[in-house]
Structure formats: structure tokens, C-alpha cells
C-alpha positions in Angstrom: 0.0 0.0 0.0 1.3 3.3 -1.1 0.9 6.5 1.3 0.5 9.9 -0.3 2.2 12.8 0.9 1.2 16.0 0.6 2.2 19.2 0.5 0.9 22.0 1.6 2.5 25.4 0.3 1.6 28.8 -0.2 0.9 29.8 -3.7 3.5 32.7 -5.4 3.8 34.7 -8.3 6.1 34.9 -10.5 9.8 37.0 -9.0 8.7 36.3 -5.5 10.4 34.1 -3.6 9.6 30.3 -3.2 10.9 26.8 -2.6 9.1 24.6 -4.8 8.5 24.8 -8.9 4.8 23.9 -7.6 4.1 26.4 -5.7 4.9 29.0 -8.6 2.6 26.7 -11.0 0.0 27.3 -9.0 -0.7 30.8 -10.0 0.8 30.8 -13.6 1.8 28.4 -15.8 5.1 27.6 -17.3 6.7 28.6 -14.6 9.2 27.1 -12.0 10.8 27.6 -8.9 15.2 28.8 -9.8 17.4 30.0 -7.4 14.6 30.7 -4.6 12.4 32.6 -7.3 9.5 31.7 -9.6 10.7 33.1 -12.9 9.1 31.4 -16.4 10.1 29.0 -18.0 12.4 28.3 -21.5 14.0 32.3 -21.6 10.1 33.4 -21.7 9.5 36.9 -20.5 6.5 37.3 -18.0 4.0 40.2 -18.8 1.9 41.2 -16.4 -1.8 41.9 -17.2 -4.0 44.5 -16.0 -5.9 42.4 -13.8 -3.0 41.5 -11.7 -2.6 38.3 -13.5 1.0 37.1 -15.2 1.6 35.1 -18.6 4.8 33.8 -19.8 5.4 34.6 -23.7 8.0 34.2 -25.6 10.3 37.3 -26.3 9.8 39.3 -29.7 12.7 39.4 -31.6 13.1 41.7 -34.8 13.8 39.6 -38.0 17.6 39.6 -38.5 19.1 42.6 -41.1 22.3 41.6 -43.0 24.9 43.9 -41.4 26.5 46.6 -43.7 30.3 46.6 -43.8 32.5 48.2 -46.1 36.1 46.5 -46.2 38.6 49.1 -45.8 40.5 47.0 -48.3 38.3 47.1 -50.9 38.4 51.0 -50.7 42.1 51.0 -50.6 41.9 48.6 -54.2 39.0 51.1 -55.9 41.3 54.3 -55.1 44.5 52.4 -56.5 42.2 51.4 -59.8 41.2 55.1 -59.8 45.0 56.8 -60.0 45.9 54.1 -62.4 43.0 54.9 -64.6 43.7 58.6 -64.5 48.1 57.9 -65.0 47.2 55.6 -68.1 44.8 58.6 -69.7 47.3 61.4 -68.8 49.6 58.9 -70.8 47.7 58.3 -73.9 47.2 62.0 -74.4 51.0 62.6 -73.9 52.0 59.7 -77.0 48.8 60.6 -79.0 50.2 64.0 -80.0 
């Protein structure tokens, strides 16, 4: 025969301080006990509601934007290209005379 044990715990919201995951998943979902706080679960972010009520969601991110670099190196190649373009047209006027 198997005995049940139960516990009984005071329920507590989410950043308040607690000792067991259940007693933070009393009052919201997804949530658990870390470190002697209920914070939610998975990296979720808790929002609180107007109502006094808390919901995990997941965090909002942006949608990722290539990053725009220019390589010094290439700027350093385009001037170069530039002065030899300009030295090879001062040249052909100089022999086409």
C-alpha cells in the first residue's frame, strides 16, 4: 500500500520568492521555482496583465538585417584602380600627340 504525501505550500507569483517549482505553477503556468524565485520557463519573458494576472510569452525578436560593412580593403583597391586609370589617360594623351 502506497501512502500519499502531501504538500501543503503557499501559492506565489512569479519574481517572489519560493521553494518549490509547484508552488509558482499554481498561480501561472510555465513557470518554476530557480534560485529561490519563480521566474518562467524556457527564456520566456513574464508580462503582467492589468488584472493582476502574469503570462509567460516568448520574447519578440526583430527579423535579423544583413549587417552593412564596407572592407577598408576594398576602398584601398578602388582608389589604386582610380589613380591608375587617371596615370594611363594622362599617358595616352601625352603619346597621342
Amino acid at each position: 500500500m502506497r501512502q500519499k504525501i502531501f504538500y501543503i505550500f503557499v501559492k506565489r507569483q512569479v519574481n517572489e520568492t519560493c521553494f518549490f517549482s509547484e508552488q509558482c505553477e499554481a498561480m501561472t503556468e510555465q513557470t518554476e521555482c530557480r534560485d529561490g524565485r519563480c521566474v518562467c520557463l524556457f527564456e520566456m519573458n513574464p508580462f503582467f496583465k492589468p488584472d493582476g494576472s502574469v503570462e509567460c510569452r516568448a520574447p519578440i525578436n526583430k527579423p535579423i538585417e544583413p549587417e552593412k560593412y564596407i572592407d577598408p580593403a576594398m576602398i584601398g583597391v578602388l582608389v589604386a584602380m582610380a589613380v591608375m586609370f587617371i596615370i594611363i589617360c594622362v599617358v595616352l594623351r601625352l603619346f597621342s600627340k
